[in-house]
C-alpha positions as CSV (number, residue, x, y, z in Angstrom):
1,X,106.8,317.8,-20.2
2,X,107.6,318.6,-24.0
3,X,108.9,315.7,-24.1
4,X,106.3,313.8,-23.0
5,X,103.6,315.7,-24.8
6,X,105.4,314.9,-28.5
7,X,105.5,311.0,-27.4
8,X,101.7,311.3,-27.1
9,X,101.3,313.1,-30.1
10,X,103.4,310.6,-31.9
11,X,101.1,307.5,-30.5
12,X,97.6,309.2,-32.0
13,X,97.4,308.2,-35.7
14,X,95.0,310.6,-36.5
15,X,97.7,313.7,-35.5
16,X,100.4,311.6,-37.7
17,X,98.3,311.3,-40.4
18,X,96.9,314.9,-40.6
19,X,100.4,316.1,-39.9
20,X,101.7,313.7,-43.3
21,X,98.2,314.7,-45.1
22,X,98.8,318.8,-44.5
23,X,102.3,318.5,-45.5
24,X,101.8,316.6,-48.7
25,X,98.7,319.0,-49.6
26,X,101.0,321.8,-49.3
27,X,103.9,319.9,-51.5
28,X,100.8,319.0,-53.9
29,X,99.9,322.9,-53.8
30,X,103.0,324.1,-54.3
31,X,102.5,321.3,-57.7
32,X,99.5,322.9,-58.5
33,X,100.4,326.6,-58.6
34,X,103.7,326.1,-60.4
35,X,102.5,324.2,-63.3
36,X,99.9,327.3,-63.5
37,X,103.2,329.5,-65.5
38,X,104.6,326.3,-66.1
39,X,101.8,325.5,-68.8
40,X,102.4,329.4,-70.2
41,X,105.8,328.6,-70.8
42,X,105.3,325.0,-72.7
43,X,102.9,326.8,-74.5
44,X,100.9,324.2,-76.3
45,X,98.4,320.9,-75.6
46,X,101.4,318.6,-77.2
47,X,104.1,319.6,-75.4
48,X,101.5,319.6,-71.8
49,X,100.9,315.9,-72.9
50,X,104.5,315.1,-72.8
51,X,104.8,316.3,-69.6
52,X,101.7,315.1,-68.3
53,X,102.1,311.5,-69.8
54,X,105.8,311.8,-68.6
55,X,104.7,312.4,-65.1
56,X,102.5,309.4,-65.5
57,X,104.7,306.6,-65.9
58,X,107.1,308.0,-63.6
59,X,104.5,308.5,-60.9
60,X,103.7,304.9,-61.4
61,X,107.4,303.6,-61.5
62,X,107.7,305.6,-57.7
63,X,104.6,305.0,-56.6
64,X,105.8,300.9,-56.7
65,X,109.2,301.9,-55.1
66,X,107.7,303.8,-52.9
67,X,105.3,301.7,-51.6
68,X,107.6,298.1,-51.6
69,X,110.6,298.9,-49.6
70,X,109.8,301.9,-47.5
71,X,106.4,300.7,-46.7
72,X,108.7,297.6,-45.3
73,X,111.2,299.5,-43.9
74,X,108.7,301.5,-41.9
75,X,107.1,298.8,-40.4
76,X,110.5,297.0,-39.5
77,X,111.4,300.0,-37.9
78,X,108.3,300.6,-35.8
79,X,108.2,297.0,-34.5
80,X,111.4,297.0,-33.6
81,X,111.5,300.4,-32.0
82,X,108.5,299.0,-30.2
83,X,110.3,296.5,-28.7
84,X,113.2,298.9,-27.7
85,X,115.4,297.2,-29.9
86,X,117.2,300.4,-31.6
87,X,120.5,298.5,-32.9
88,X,118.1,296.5,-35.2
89,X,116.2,299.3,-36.3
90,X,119.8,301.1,-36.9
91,X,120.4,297.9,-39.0
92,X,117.6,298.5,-40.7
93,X,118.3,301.9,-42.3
94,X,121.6,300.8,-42.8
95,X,121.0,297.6,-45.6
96,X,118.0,299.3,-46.7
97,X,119.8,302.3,-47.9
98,X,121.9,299.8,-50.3
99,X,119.2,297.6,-51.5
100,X,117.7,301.1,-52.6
101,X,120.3,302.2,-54.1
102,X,120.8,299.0,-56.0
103,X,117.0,299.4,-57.0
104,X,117.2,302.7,-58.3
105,X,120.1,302.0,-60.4
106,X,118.1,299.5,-61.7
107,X,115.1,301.0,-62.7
108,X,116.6,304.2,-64.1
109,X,118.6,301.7,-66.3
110,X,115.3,299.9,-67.3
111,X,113.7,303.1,-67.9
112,X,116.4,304.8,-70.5
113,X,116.9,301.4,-72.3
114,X,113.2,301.2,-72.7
115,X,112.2,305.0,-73.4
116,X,112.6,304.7,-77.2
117,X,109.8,301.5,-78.0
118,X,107.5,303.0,-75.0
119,X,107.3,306.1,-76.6
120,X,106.3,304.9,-79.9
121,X,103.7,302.6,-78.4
122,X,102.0,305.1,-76.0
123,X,102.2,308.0,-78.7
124,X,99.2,309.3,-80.3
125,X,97.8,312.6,-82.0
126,X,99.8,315.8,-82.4
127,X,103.4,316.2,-82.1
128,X,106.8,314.1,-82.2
129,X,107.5,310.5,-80.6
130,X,110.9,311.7,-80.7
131,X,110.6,314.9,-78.6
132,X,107.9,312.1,-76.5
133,X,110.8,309.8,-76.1
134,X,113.4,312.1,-74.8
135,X,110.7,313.1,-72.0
136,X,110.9,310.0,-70.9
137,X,114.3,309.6,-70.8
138,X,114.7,312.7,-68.5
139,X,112.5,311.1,-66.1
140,X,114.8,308.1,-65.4
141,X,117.5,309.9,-63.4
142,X,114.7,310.6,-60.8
143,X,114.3,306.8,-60.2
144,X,117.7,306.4,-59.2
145,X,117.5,309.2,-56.3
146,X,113.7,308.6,-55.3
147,X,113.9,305.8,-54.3
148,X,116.8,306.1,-52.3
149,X,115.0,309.5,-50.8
150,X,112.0,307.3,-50.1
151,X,114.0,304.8,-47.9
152,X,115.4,307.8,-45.5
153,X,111.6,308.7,-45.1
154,X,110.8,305.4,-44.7
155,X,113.1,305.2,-41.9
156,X,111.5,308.2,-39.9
157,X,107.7,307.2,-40.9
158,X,108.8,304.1,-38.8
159,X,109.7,306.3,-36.0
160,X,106.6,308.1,-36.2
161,X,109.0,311.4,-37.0
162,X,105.7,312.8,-39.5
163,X,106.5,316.4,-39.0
164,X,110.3,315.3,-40.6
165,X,108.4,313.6,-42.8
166,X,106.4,316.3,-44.2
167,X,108.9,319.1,-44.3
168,X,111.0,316.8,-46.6
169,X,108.5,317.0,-48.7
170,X,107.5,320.2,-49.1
171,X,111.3,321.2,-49.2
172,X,111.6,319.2,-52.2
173,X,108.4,320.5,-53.9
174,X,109.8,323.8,-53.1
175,X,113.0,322.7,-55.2
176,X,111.3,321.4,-58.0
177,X,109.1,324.2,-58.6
178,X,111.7,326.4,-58.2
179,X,113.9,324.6,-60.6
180,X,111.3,324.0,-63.0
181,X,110.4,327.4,-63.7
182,X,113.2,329.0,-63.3
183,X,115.6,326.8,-65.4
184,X,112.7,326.6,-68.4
185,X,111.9,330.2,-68.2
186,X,115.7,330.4,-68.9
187,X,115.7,328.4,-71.4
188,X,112.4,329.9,-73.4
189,X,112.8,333.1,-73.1
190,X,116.5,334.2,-72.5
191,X,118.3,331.7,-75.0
192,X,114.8,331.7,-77.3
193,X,115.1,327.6,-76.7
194,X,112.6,325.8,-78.3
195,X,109.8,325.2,-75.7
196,X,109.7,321.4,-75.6
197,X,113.4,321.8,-73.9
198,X,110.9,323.6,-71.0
199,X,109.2,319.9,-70.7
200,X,112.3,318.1,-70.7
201,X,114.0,320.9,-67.6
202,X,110.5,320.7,-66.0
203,X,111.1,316.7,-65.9
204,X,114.9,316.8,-64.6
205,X,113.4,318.8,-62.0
206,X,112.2,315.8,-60.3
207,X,115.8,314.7,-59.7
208,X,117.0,317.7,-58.5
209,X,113.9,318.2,-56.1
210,X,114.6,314.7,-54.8
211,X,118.8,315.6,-54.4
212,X,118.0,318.5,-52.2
213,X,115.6,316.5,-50.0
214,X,118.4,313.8,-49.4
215,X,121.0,316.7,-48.5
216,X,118.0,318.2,-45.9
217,X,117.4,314.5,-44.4
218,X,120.8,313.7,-44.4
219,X,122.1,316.9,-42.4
220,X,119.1,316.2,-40.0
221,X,120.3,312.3,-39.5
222,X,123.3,314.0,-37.5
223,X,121.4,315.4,-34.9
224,X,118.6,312.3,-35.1
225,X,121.2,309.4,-35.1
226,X,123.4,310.5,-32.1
227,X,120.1,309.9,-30.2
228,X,119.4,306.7,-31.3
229,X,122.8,305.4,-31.1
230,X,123.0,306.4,-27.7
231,X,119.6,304.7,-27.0
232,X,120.8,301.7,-28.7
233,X,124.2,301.4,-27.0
234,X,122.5,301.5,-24.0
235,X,119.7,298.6,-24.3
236,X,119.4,295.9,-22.4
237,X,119.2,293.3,-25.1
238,X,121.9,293.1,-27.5
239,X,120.5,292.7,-31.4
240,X,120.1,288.9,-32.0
241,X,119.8,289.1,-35.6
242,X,122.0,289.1,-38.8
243,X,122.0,291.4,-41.8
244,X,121.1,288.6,-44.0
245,X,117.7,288.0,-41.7
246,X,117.0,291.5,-41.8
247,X,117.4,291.3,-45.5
248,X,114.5,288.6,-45.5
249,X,112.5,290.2,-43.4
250,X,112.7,293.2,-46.1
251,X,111.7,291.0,-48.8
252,X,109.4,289.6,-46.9
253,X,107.5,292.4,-45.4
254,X,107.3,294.4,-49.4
255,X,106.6,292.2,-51.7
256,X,102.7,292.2,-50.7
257,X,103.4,295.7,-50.7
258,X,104.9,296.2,-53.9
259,X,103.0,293.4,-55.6
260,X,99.4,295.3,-54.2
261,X,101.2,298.8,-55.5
262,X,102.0,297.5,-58.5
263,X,98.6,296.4,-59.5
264,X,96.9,298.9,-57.2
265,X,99.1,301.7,-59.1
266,X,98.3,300.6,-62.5
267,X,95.0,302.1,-63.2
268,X,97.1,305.3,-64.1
269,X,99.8,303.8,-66.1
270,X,96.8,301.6,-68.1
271,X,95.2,304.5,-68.5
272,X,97.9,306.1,-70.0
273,X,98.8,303.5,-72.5
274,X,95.6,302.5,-73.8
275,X,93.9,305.9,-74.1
276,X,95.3,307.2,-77.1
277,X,94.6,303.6,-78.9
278,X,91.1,303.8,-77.5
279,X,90.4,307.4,-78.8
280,X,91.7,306.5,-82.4
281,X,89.6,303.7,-82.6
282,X,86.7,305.9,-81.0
283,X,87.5,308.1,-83.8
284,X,88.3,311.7,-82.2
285,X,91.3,313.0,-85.2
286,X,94.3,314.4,-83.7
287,X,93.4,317.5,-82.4
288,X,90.6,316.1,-80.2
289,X,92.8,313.3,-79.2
290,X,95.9,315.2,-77.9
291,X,93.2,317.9,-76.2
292,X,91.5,314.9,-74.0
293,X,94.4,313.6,-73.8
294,X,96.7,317.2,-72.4
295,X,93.2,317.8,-70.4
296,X,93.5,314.1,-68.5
297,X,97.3,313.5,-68.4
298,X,98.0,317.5,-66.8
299,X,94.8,319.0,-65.7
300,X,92.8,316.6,-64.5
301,X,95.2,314.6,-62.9
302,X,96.6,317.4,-60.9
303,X,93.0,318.6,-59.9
304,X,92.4,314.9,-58.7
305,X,95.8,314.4,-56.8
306,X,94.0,317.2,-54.1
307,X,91.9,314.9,-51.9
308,X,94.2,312.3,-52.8
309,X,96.9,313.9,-50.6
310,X,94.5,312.0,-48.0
311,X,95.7,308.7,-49.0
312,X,99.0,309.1,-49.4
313,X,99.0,311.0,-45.7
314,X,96.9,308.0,-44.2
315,X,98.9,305.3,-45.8
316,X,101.8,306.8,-44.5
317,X,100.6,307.1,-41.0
318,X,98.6,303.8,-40.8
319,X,101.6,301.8,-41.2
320,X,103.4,302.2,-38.4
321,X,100.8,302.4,-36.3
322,X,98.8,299.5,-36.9
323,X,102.7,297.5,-36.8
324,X,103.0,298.7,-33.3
325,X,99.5,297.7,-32.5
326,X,100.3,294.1,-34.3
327,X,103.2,294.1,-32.0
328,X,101.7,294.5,-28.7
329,X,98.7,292.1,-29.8
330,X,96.1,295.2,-29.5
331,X,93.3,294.3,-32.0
332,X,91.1,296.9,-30.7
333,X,93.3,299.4,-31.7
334,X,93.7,298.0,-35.1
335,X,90.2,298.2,-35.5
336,X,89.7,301.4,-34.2
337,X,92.6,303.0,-36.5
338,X,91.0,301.7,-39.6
339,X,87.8,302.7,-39.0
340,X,89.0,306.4,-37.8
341,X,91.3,306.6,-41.4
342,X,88.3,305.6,-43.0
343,X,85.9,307.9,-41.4
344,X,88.1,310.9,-41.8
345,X,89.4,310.3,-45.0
346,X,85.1,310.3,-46.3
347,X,84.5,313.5,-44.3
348,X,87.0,315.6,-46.2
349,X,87.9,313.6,-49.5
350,X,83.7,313.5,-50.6
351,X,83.3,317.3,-50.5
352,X,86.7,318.2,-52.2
353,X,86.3,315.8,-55.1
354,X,82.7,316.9,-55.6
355,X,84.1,320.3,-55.5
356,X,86.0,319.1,-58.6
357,X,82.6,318.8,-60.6
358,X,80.6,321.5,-59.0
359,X,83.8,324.4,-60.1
360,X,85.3,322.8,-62.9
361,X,84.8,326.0,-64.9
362,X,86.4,328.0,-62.8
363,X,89.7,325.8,-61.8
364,X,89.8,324.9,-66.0
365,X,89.8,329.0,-66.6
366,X,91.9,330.0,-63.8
367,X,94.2,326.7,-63.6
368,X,94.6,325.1,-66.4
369,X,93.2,326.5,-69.7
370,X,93.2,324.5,-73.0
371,X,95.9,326.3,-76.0
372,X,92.5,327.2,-77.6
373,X,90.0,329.2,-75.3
374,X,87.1,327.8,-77.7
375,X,88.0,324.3,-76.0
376,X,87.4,325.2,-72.5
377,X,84.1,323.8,-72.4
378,X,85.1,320.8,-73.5
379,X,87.9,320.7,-70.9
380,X,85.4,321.5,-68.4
381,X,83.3,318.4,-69.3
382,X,86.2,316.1,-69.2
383,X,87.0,317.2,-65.4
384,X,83.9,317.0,-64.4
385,X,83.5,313.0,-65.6
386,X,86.6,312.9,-63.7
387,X,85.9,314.1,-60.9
388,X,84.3,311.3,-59.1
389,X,87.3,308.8,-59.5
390,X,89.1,311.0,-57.5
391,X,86.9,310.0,-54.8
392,X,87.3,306.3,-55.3
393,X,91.5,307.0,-56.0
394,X,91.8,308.3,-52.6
395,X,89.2,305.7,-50.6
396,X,91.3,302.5,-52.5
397,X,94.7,302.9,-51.4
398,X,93.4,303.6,-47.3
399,X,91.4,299.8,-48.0
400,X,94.1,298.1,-49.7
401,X,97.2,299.4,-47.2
402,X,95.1,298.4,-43.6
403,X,94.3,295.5,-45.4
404,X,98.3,294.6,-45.9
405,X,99.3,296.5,-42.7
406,X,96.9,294.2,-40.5
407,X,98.1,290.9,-42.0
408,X,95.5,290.6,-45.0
409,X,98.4,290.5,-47.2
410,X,96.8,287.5,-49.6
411,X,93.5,289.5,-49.3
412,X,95.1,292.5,-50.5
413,X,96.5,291.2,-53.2
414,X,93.8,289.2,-54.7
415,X,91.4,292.2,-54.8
416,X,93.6,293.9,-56.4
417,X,94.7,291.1,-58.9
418,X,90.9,291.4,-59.6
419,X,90.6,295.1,-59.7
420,X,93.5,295.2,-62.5
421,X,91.5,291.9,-64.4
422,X,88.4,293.7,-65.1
423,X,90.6,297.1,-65.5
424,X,92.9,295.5,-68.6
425,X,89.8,293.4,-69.6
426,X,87.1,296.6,-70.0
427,X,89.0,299.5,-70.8
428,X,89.7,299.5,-74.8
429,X,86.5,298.3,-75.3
430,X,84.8,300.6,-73.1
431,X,86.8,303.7,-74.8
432,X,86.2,302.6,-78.3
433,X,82.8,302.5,-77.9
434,X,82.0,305.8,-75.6
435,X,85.3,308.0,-75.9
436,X,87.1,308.9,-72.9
437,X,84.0,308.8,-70.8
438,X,84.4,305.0,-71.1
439,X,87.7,304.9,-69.2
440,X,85.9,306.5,-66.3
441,X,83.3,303.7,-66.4
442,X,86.0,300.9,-66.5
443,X,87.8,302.7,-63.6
444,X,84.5,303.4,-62.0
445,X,83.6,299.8,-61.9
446,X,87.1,297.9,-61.3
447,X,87.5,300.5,-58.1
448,X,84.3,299.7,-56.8
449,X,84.6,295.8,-57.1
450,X,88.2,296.9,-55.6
451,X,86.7,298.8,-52.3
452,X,83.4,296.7,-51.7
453,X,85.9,293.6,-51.3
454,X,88.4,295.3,-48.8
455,X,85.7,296.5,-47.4
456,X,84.2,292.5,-46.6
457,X,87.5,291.4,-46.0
458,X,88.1,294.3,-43.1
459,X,84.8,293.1,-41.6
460,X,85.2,289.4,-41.8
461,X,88.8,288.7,-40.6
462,X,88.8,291.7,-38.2
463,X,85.0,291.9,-37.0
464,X,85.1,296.1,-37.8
465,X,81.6,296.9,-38.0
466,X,80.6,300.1,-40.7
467,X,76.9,300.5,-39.5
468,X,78.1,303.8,-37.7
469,X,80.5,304.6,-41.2
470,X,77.5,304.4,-43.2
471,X,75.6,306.5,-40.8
472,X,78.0,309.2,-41.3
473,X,78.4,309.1,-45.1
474,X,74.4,310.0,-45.0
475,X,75.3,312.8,-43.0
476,X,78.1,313.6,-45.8
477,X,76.5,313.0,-48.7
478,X,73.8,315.8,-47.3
479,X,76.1,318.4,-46.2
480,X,77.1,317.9,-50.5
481,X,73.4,318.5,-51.4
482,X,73.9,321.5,-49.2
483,X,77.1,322.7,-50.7
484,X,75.9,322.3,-54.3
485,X,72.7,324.4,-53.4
486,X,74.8,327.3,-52.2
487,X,77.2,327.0,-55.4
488,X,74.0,327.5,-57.4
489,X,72.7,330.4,-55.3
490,X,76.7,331.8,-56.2
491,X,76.0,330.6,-60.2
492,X,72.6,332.8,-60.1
493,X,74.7,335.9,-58.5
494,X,77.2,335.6,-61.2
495,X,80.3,334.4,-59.3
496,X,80.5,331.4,-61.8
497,X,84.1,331.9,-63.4
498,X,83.4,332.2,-66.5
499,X,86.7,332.6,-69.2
500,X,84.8,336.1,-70.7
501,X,85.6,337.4,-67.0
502,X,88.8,337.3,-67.7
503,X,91.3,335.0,-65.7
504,X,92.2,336.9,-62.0
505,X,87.8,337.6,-61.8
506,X,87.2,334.6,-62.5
507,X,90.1,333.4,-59.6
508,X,88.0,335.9,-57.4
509,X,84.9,334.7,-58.1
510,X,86.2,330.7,-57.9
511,X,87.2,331.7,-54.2
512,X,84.2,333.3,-52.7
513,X,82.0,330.5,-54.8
514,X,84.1,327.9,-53.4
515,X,84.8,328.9,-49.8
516,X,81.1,330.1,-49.1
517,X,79.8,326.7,-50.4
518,X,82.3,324.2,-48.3
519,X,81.5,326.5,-45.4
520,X,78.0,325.7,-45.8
521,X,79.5,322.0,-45.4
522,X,81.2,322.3,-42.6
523,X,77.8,324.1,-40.9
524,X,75.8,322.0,-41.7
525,X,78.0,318.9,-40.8
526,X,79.1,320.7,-37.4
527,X,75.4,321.2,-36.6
528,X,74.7,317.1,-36.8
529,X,77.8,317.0,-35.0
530,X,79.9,314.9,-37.4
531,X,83.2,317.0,-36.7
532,X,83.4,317.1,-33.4
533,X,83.1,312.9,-33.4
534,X,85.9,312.5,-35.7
535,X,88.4,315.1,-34.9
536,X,87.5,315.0,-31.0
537,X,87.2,319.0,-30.8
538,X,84.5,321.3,-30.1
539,X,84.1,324.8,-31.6
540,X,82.5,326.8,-28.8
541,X,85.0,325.2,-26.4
542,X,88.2,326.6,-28.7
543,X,86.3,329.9,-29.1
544,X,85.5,330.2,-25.6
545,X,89.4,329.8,-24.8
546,X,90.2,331.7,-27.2
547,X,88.2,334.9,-25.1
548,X,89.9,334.0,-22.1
549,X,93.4,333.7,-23.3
């Protein structure tokens, strides 16, 4: 009966991709509280945009690896495991181990060789290149073991094993917190090390983090792999193809992937490299431009990355799923899985990144205040023109993947080909002439263009209707209007986190402010019944059996 209970759970993408989505926001948590005395310990807005531009490139760099071969790997593994063909997906894991190995040797080689000019170039405002380019450097032993991390989850997200999935990585948040703070704090404050040494530990982190997943998925492939090898030694059909085919089919199956990543992806990395040139020529003087740039590259980023645990949980779960539907020729299901990601991922990633604007005093005072308390305001600002790409970073990547997943790939790829064209062409020009508020406007308009033409494509080559989407983003968008208006009633009762409150009142206050106001979401979106239709549950039903139990 348990048994059979976990293979249902296992076919309902919804229940995979909540599962990936809750473990991610807690590894993404876990981020978020740790860089809270992380930011105490580095001290100042120089050595947080080190480690926030740092973070950046590499984020890119894995985000491509990531999504390329263990995307592929994924989906080899969950049409073949569809078919009952376990020896091939066995082969599977096997050569794609190497090739990711290979790859991260590789790109940590490209990244260290590199490190010295790409600092210079992306370098702006206060500090030292030098101490800049030795942050990079740090961050290149990561993408030798991430990668090869990311093809043992890629395995399992093939199988549909998300619970695996998730644990991993929290576990390895879990290690690079723990590493991060405790190795720095070491460092700062026992052998009086100066604090830029904090950015550079708080970097290697990464690659320890990622070690001490490897070790947690590895000692679980003991008990994992007996099973399979036993279900593979006792098929009917013996594997009819080569390794070199299944190399192919590797190659095949992520280069869409990793070409759609690699341009998807870029927004940050662009971002990143053509800020500071954009500022100077704005005209902001050093102070201003490492402040906007500290606030973007570590604040808001991090503050962002919360609804976007939504995407990454989606992607992850969409994969397999829609393979296995592609498999058995079930276009109704494909159709139905994309709208239900799309659905869900509006329902809960709207609110949260609104939430971003509506309490960016509070999580700037409580989170992540600026060196000088006189710049929080400022800080404050910045999130809050922020705040809405989060939205559109989290709503893109759920487009783009069902769009490769469902045999787009060509689609895929020219959006975003077109996406990254008006992204390169707009963005210095749009920063020199209105500060940072211009790269939100470039972002703003190249995602859009990005989304409206996934959004076509879905509809044309695989007839998904969104007249009953747009019906409930009206519902959505008015359960917002309602949570502003209690966040304003909170504001006029003086629980608006403000720094003179000091920094644990102000937590309080950002709390009951926040909590009170998403509840008023969630009421007012549970009385037009908007829950219930997308997560297939009824409140007085769970209460009622609740009583009786």
């Amino acid at each position: 009966m348990n048994k059979k209970h976990n293979n249902h759970r296992k076919q309902s993408i919804l229940a995979g991709a909540m599962i990936s989505s809750v473990g991610i926001l807690l590894a993404k948590m876990i981020g978020l509280l740790y860089t809270i005395p992380f930011k105490t310990i580095i001290e100042t807005n120089a050595n947080a945009n080190y480690f926030g531009l740092t973070q950046q490139m590499y984020s890119y760099l894995l985000n491509v690896s990531q999504a390329g071969f263990p995307f592929a790997i994924a989906t080899l593994v969950a049409k073949y495991s569809a078919k009952q063909d376990y020896q091939t997906s066995l082969l599977v894991k096997k050569i794609s181990n190497r090739l990711m190995f290979t790859f991260g040797a590789i790109m940590m080689l490209l990244l260290m060789i590199g490190s010295s000019p790409l600092a210079n170039f992306v370098f702006s405002g206060e500090g030292n290149p030098s101490d800049f380019r030795w942050a990079i450097f740090m961050s290149s032993f990561a993408l030798f073991f991430v990668p090869i991390l990311s093809s043992i989850r890629g395995f399992y997200q093939g199988l549909k094993e998300m619970e695996l999935y998730s644990i991993s990585q929290v576990l390895e948040q879990l290690a690079n917190a723990g590493f991060a703070l405790g190795a720095s704090a070491i460092a700062v404050y026992v052998f009086d090390i100066d604090r830029v040494w904090a950015v550079y530990l708080g970097i290697l982190a990464t690659s320890v983090a990622a070690i001490a997943a490897i070790l947690f998925l590895k000692y679980y492939d003991k008990q994992k792999m007996k099973e399979l090898v036993h279900l593979a030694k006792q098929q009917p059909v013996k594997k009819s193809v080569s390794n070199m085919y299944i190399v192919k089919e590797l190659f095949y199956v992520s280069i869409p992937f990793m070409i759609t990543a690699l341009l998807g992806y870029s927004d940050s990395i662009i971002n990143a490299v053509i800020l500071p040139k954009g500022l100077e020529a704005f005209g902001y003087n050093d102070h201003d431009t490492t402040l906007i740039q500290s606030v973007v590259n570590y604040s808001a980023l991090k503050l962002m990355s919360i609804p976007q645990v939504l995407a990454l949980g989606f992607c992850s779960a969409i994969i397999p799923h829609i393979s296995n539907a592609k498999a058995k020729k079930d276009y109704r299901l494909i159709r139905k899985n994309i709208l239900d990601c799309i659905d869900i991922v509006l329902y809960i990633a709207i609110p949260v990144s609104f939430c971003l604007y509506v309490f960016a005093q509070g999580l700037i005072v409580t989170l992540y205040p600026p060196e000088n308390v006189k710049d929080i305001p400022y800080a404050v600002t910045i999130l809050q023109w922020f705040a809405m790409l989060a939205l559109l970073n989290t709503v893109a990547p759920i487009i783009t993947t069902s769009l490769t997943a469902s045999g787009l790939k060509k689609k895929s790829v020219r959006n975003v080909a077109i996406e990254v064209i008006v992204k390169v062409g707009s963005v210095y020009f749009m920063i020199a002439g209105f500060g940072y508020i211009g790269m939100v406007i470039s972002t703003f308009i190249s995602m859009m263009i990005l989304i409206l033409l996934g959004l076509y494509d879905l509809g044309k080559y695989h007839g998904i209707n969104f007249r009953y989407t747009l019906r409930k983003l009206v519902v959505i968008i008015l359960g917002c209007v309602v949570l502003w208006g209690v966040a304003q009633v909170c504001f006029l009762l003086g629980l608006d986190s403000h720094y003179k409150h000091g920094k644990f009142i102000a937590l309080i206050q950002l709390l009951v402010a926040g909590g009170l106001s998403c509840l008023g979401y969630f009421i007012f979106t549970y009385m037009c019944s908007l829950p219930q239709i997308l997560f297939q549950f009824d409140l007085e039903k769970m209460i009622k059996k609740l009583k009786r139990g």
